[in-house]
C-alpha positions as CSV (number, residue, x, y, z in Angstrom):
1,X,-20.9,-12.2,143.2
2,X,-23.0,-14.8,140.7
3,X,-26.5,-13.2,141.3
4,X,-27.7,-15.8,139.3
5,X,-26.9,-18.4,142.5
6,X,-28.8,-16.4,145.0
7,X,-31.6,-18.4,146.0
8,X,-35.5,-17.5,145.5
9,X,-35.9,-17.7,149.4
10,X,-33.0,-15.0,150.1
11,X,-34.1,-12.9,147.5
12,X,-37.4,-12.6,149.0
13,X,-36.0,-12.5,152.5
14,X,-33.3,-10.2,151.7
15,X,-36.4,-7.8,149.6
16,X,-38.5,-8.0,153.0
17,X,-35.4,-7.2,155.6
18,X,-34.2,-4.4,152.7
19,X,-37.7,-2.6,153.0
20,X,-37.9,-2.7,156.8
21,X,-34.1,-1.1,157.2
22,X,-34.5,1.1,154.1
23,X,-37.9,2.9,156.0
24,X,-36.6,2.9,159.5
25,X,-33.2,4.4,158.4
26,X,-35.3,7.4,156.7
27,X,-38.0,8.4,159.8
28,X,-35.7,11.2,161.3
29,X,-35.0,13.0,157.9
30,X,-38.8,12.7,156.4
31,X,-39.7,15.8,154.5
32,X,-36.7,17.7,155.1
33,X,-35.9,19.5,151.8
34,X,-33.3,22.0,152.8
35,X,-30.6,20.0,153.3
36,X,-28.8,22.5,155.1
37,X,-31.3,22.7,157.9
38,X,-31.3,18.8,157.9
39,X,-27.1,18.9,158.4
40,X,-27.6,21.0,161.4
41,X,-30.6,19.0,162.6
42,X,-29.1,15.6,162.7
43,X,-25.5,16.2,160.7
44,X,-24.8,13.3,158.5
45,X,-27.0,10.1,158.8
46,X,-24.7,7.0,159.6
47,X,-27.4,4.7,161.8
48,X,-30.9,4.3,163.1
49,X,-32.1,8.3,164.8
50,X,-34.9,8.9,166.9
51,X,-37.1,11.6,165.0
52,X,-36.5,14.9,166.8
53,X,-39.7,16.5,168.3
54,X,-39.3,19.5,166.1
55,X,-39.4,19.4,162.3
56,X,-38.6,23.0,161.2
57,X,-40.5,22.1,157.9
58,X,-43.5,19.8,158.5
59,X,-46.2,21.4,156.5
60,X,-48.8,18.8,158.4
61,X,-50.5,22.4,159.9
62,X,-51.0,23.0,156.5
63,X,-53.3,19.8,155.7
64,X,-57.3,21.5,156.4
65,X,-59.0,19.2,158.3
66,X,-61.8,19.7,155.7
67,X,-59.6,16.6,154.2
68,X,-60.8,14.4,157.5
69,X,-64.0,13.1,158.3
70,X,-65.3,12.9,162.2
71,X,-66.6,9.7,161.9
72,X,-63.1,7.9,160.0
73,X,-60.5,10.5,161.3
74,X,-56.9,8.6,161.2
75,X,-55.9,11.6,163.6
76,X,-57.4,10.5,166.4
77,X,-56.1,11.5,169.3
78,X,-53.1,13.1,168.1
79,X,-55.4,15.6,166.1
80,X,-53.8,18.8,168.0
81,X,-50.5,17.7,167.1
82,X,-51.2,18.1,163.2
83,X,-52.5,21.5,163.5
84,X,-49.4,23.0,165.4
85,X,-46.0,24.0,163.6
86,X,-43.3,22.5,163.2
87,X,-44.6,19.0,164.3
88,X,-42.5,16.3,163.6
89,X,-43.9,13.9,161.1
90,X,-43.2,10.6,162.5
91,X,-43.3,12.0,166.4
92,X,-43.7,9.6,168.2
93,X,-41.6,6.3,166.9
94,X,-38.2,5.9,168.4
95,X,-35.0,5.3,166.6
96,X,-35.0,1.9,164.0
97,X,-38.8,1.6,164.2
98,X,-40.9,1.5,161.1
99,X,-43.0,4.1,159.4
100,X,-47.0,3.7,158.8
101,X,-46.0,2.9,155.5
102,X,-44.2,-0.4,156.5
103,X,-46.5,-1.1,159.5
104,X,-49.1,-1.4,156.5
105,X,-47.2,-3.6,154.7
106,X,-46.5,-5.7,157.9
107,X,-50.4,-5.9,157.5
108,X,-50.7,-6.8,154.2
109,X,-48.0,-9.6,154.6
110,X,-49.8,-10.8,157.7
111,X,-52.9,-11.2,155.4
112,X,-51.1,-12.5,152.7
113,X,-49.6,-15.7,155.0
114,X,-53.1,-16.3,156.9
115,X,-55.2,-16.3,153.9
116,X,-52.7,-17.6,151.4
117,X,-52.5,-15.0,148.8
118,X,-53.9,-11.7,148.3
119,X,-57.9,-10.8,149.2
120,X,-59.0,-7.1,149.0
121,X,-61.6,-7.2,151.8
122,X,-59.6,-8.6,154.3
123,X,-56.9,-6.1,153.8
124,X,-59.0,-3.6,154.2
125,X,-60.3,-4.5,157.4
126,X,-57.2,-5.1,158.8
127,X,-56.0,-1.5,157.1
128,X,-59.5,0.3,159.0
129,X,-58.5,-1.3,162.3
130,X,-54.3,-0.4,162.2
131,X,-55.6,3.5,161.1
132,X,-58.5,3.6,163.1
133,X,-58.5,2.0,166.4
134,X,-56.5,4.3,169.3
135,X,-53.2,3.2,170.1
136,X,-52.5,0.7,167.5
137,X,-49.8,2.7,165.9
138,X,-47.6,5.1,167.5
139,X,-46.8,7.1,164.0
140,X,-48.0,10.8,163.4
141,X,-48.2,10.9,159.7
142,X,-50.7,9.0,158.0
143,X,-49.7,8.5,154.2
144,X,-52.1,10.9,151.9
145,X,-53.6,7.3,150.2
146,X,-55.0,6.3,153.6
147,X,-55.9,10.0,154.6
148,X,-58.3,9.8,151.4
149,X,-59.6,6.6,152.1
150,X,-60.6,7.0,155.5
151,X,-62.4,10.3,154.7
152,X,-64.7,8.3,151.9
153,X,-65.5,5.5,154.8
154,X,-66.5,8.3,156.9
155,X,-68.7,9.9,154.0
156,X,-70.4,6.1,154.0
157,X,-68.7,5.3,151.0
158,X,-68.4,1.5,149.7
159,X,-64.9,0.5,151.0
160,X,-63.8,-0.6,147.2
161,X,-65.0,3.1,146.3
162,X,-62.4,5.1,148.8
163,X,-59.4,5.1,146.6
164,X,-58.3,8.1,145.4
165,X,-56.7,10.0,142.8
166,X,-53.3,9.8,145.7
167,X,-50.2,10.0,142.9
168,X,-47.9,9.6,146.4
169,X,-45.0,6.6,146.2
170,X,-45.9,5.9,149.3
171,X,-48.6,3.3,147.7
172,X,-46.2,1.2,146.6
173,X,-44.9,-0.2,150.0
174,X,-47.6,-2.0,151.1
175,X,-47.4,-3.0,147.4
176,X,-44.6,-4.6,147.7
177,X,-45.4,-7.8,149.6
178,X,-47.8,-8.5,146.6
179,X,-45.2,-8.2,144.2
180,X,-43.1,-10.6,146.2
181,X,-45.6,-13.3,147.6
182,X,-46.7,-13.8,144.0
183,X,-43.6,-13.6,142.3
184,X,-43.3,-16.2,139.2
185,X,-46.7,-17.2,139.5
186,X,-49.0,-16.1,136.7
187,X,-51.4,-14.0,138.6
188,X,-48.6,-11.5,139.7
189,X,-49.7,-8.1,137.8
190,X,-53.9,-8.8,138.4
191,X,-53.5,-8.9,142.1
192,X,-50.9,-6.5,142.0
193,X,-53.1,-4.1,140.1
194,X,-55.8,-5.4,143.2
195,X,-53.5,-4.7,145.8
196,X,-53.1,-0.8,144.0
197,X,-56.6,-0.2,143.8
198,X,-57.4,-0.5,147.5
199,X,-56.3,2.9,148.0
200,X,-55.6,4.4,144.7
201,X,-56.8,4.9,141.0
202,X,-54.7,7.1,139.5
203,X,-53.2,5.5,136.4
204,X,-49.4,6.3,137.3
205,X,-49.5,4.3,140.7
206,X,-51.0,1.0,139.1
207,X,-48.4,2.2,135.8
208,X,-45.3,1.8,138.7
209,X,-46.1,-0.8,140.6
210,X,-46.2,-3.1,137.5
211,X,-43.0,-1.4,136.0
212,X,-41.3,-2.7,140.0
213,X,-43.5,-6.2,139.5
214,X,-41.2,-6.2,135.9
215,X,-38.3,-5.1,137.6
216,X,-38.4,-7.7,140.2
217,X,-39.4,-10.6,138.0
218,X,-36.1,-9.9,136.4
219,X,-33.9,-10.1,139.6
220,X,-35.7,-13.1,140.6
221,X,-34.4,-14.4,137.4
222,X,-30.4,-13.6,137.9
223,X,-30.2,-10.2,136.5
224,X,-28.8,-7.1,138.4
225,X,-30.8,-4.1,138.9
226,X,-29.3,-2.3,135.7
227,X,-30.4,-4.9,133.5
228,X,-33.5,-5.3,134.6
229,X,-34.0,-1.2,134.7
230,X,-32.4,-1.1,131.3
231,X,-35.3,-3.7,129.8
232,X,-37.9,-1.6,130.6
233,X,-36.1,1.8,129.2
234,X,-36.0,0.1,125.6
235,X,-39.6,-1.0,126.4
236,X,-40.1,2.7,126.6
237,X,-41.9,2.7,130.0
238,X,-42.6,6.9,130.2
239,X,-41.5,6.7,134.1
240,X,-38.1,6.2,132.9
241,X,-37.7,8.8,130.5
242,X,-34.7,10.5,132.5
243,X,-31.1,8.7,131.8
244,X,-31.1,7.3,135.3
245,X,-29.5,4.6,134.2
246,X,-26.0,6.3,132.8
247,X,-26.3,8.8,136.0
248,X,-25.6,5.7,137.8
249,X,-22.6,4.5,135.9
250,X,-21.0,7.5,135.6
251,X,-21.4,8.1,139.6
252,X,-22.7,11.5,139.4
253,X,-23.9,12.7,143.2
254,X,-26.5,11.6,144.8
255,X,-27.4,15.0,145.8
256,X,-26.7,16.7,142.9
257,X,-29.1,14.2,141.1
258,X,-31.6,15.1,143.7
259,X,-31.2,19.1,143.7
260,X,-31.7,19.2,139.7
261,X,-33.0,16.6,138.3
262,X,-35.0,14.8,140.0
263,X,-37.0,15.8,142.9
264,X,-37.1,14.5,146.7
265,X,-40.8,14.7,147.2
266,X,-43.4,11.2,147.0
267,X,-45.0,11.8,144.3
268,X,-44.2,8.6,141.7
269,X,-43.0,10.9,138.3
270,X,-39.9,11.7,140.6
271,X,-39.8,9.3,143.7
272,X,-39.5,6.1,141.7
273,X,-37.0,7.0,138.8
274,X,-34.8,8.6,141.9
275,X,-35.5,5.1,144.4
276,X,-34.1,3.1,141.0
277,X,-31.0,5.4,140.3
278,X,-29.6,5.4,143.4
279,X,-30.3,1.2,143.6
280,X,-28.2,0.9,140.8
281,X,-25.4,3.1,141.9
282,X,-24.8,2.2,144.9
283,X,-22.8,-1.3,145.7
284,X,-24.0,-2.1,149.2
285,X,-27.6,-1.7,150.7
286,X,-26.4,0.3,153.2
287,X,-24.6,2.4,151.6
288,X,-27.9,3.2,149.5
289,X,-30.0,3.5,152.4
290,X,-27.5,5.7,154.4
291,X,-27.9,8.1,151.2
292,X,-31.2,8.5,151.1
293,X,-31.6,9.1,154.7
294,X,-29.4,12.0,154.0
295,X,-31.1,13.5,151.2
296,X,-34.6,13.7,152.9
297,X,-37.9,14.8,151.5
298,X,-39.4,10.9,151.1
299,X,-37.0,9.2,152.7
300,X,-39.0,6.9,154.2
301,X,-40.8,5.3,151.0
302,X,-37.5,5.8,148.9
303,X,-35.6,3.8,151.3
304,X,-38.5,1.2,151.4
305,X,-37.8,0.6,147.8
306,X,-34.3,1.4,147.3
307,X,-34.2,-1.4,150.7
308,X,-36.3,-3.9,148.9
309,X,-34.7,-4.0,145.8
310,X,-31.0,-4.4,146.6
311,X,-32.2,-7.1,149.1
312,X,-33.8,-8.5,146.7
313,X,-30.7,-8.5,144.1
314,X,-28.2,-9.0,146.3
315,X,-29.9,-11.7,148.9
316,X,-30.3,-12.0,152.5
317,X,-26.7,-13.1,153.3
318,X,-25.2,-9.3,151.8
319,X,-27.2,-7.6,154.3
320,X,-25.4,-6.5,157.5
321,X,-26.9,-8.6,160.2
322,X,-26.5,-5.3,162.4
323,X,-29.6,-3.6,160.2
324,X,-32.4,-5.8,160.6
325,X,-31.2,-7.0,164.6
326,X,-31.2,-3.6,165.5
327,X,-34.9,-2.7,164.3
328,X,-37.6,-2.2,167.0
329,X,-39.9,-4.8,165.9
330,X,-37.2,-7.3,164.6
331,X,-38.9,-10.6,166.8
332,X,-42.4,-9.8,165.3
333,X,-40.9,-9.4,161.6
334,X,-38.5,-12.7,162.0
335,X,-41.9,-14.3,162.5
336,X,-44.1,-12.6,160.1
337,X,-41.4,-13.6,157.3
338,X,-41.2,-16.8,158.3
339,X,-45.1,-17.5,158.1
340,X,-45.2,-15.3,154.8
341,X,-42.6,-17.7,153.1
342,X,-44.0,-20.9,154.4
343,X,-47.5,-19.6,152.8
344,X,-45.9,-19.2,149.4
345,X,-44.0,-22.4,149.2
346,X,-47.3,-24.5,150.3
347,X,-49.9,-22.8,148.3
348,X,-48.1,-21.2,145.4
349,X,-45.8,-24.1,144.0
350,X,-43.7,-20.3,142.6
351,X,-40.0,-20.0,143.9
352,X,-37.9,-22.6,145.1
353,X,-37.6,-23.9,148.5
354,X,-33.5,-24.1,148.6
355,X,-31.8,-22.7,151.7
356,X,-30.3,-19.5,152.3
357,X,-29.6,-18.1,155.7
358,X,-32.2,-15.7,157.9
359,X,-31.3,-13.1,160.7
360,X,-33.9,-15.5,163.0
361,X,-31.4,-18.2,162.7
């Protein structure tokens, strides 16, 4: 395939679609880290599973509710179910529905195509009201960013003052639709960095979501995922100091990868150079997505990425049509995907308006 014929408009269609699959494929298997225990939960991933009710590792007992504020708490009525073991972390969604994660970015795509780019205040109202009011979401697991941002609004902090010190991966999915609404214009990496600070200030999460704003740019332009990964190794971004990069040519495991170098939990250092590694080894989405699933730990943010950039380099039209039609929410996404590319071609002048097919028809 001549990547450098895919259109603009199924790249970004094809990024959007990849995210939403890549998440939904990786609820069941969130935070399982002995993969042993996950083979005899679920066996071997091969499609869209409804989240068990028991998680023999959630740790969400764990999390003190010193780290929750009364008047903000995103538990809200489902407060019991994080203080008893073995909770599952996304009990509650049923098979091929989306994560928090992605419901945020749903948000911040919605905001993106009413307002016509990218305003911090109005994401975060729209944020407050998704995590806040009862029964808007049916997820468990609130993504550590948003657990320390709502604790600050309850402490009567300044909305632009909740962000925390969060180094979790998770932060960069409801990156991503910044990174893709503003894609080839000039104001990409300022409201980029924008879009970051909303819920996190710690250097490494604003450090990868420009290294994926760079990584993108260069798909957009015709270049596969290893040349655009290996342009920022000789740049010498210090994410990518691992050789992810010949791990992928020369095939090694996904799990073996996974057991010793690189780790399965969110936070960035590993998350990232693991999301890119297996994008650039694997030849189909699916095939990618379906692997991460199986790993676990952060499945659900890995597969976001790992989803959004193989859609992206590969286009809409590589994507089996059987991934995005199957998804819970697919009617509201066709829409919201439609409205987001229409805002970009009328008030952006960035990528090109030629044709490329969608799942909506």
């Amino acid at each position: 395939m001549d990547t450098a014929q895919i259109s603009g408009r199924s790249r970004f269609y094809g990024a959007f679609w990849g995210m939403l699959v890549g998440d939904a494929m990786g609820i069941a298997t969130h935070g399982y880290y002995n993969r042993e225990q996950l083979r005899r939960d679920y066996g071997r991933i091969t499609h869209y599973v409804r989240p068990q009710l028991v998680h023999p590792e959630s740790i969400l007992y764990k999390i003190s509710s010193a780290n929750f504020h009364p008047d903000a708490d995103v538990r809200g009525a489902k407060a019991a179910m994080w203080g008893k073991r073995e909770t599952h972390y996304h009990h509650g969604l049923s098979e091929a529905e989306n994560s928090l994660s992605v419901q945020m970015a749903f948000e911040m795509f919605e905001t993106l195509a009413i307002n016509h780019g990218f305003e911090a205040e109005r994401f975060r109202r729209r944020a407050e009201e998704l995590l806040l009011t009862p029964g808007r979401h049916n997820d468990l697991l609130v993504p550590d960013p948003w657990r320390i941002y709502c604790k600050g609004l309850g402490e009567r902090k300044p909305p632009e003052e909740c962000a925390g010190l969060s180094e979790s991966v998770a932060g960069m999915v409801w990156v991503l639709p910044v990174i893709l609404y503003y894609m080839g214009q000039p104001q990409l990496r300022e409201k980029v960095s924008q879009a970051v600070a909303v819920t996190q200030v710690a250097p490494v999460a604003e450090q990868a979501a420009l290294l994926l704003c760079d990584i993108f740019e260069a798909i957009f332009e015709g270049q596969n995922i290893v040349e655009a990964v290996q342009t920022q190794v000789i740049k010498g971004n210090s994410l990518l100091t691992k050789p992810i990069i010949e791990w992928a040519q020369e095939k090694i495991s996904d799990d073996k990868i996974a057991s010793y170098e690189l780790r399965v939990a969110s936070l960035i250092s590993h998350a990232l150079p693991l999301s890119l590694f297996m994008s650039m080894k694997h030849m189909s989405l699916e095939s990618a997505i379906l692997s991460n699933a199986n790993l676990g730990g952060a499945t659900c943010y890995r597969g976001a990425i790992i989803g959004a950039l193989m859609g992206a380099a590969k286009g809409c039209e590589n994507i089996p049509a059987n991934l995005p039609g199957q998804l819970k929410d697919f009617t509201k996404a066709d829409t919201l995907i439609d409205a987001a590319w229409a805002s970009v071609q009328r008030h952006s002048g960035g990528l090109e308006q030629a044709a490329a097919s969608t799942f909506g028809g």
